[in-house]
N, C-alpha and C positions, 0 to 999 in steps of 0.2 A: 308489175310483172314484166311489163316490155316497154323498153326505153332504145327509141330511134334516134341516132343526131348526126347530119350532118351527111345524109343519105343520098349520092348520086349514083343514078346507072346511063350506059349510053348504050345503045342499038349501031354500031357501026359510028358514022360520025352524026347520028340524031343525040342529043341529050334529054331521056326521054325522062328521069325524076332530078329534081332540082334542089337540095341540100334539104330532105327533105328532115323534120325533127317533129315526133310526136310521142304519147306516151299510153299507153291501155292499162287501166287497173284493175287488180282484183277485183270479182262483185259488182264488173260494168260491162257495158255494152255499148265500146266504141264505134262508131259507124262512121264510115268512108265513103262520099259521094261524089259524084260529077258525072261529068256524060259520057259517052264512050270518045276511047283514044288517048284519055285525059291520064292516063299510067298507071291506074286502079289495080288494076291485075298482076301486071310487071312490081307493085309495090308488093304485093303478096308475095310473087314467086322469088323477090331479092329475100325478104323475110324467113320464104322456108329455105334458100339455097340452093332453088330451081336455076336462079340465074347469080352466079357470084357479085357481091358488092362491088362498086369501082373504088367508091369513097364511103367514109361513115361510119358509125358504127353500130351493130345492134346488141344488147343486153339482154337478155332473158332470165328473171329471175335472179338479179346480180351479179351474172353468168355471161363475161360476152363470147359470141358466138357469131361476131361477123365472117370466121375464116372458116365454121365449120360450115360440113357437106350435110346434105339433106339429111337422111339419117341418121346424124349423130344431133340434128335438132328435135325431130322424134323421141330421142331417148331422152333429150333433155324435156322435150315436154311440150310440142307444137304438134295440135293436129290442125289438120289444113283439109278443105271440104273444095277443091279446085272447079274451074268455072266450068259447067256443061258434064259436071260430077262425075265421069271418069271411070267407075264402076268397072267389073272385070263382066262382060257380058255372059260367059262360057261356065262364071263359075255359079257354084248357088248363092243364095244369099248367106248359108251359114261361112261357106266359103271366103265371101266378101269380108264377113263380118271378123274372118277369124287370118285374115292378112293385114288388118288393122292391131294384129297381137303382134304382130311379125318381130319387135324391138321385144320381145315378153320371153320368158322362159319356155321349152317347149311344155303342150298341158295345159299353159294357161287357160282357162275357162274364160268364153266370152259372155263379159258380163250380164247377168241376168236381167239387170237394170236396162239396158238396152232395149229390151220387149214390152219393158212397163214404158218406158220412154215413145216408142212407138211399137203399137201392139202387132201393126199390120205385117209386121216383118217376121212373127213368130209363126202367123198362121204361114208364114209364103215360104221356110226356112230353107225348105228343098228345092223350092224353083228355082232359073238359073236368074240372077240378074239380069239376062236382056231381056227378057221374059216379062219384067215389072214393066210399070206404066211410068212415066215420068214424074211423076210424086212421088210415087214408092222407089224410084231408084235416088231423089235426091233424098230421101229421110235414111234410106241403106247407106246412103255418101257420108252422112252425118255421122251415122252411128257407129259406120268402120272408123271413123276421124277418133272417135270417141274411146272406143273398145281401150286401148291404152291408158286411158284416163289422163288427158293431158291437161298443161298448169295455164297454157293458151290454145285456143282456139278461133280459127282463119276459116269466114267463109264468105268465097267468093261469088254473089248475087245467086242467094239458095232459090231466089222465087221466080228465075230466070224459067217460062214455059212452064210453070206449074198452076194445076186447077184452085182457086180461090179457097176451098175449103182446107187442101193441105198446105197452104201459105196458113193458115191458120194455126193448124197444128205444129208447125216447124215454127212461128212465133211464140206460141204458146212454150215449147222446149227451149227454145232460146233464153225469154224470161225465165226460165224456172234453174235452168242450168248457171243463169247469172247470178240469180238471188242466193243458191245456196254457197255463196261466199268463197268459191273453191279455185277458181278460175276467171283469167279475164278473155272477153271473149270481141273480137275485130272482125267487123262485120260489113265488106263492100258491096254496098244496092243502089241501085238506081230507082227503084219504087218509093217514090217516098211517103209516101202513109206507113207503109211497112216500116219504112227506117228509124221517121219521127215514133212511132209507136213506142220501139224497142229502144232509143238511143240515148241513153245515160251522158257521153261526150259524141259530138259530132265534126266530123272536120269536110271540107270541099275542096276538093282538087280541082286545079285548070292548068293544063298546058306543063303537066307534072311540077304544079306548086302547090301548094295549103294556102288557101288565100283566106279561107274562112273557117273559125273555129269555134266552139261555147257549147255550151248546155244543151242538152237536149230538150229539155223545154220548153229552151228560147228559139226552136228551128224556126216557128211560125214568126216569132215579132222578129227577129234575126232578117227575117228577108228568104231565108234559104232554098226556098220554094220558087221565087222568083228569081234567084240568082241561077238556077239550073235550069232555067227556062229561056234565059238571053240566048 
């Protein structure tokens, strides 16, 4: 579904990712680690077209779209769950949920499935988004990404200040959203119980390079636990 090669960006005269090349598949759950500083984020926002490519190229779906602007990767089919979730505070939640249509015709119905997905969001539909707690506004972050139904899915360390029980839940949809074969989903955390849990392919960033890649399986004999610990 998304094929990276050859991926630099610079910050002024920092060279902050390093020819980066990786690939996320339908049906998986690729996770992206390292510590902070390490270009985690910045690899996300080159991806949605928050910050344009310097070098590289990205593919989406056989579709490249290194020169497009954000928006026009939306309609191709990325939704992106940004760090610290971003939520519109002012608006309700049905609000939220229905600015995630924005690429959609007007009318569009926001997904029904979004409520069975997380139900807490059904009962709160009226409240405003700052109003939620911070579980409930990162599971609202998810589910706007969602509302479109997109062909990949970007999220940027969901468990960042969230209560242990709805880390739960938002793993639980992650698996479930991977397994039904529809979407592949790039998933940047630093928690890593959380990450090895969910991670089908895993890669580790340092100093904006991929030093480390393989199976999610293998994170524990891999070393990977103690390579983010140096």
């Amino acid at each position: 579904m998304l094929k990276v090669d050859g991926l630099n960006q610079f910050y002024g005269g920092s060279h902050i990712l390093r020819n980066l090349a990786l690939e996320a598949k339908v049906g998986e759950v690729t996770v992206i680690l390292g510590r902070n500083g390490v270009g985690k984020t910045t690899l996300l926002k080159s991806l949605m077209g928050v910050v344009p490519v310097k070098t590289g190229s990205v593919v989406l779906d056989g579709k490249d779209i290194t020169k497009a602007i954000s928006y026009e990767r939306v309609r191709a089919g990325i939704g992106y769950v940004p760090q610290g979730r971003e939520i519109f505070g002012r608006l309700t939640v049905d609000e939220n949920l229905r600015m995630g249509l924005a690429t959609k015709p007007g009318g569009t119905p926001v997904p029904a499935e979004l409520f069975e997905l997380f139900p807490v969001l059904k009962q709160m539909i009226g409240r405003r988004g700052g109003d939620l707690s911070g579980g409930q506004q990162q599971q609202l972050a998810i589910a706007r990404a969602l509302a479109a139904g997109p062909k990949l899915l970007m999220l940027d360390e969901p468990t960042e200040g969230i209560q242990p029980s709805i880390i739960k839940d938002i793993g639980r949809v992650i698996r479930m959203l991977a397994d039904r074969k529809t979407m592949a989903i790039v998933l940047v955390e630093q928690y890593y119980d959380f990450a090895a849990e969910l991670a089908d392919q895993y890669l580790v960033m340092e100093r904006g390079e991929i030093v480390m890649r393989g199976k999610g399986r293998q994170m524990d004999t891999d070393g990977v636990r103690a390579r983010l610990s140096i």
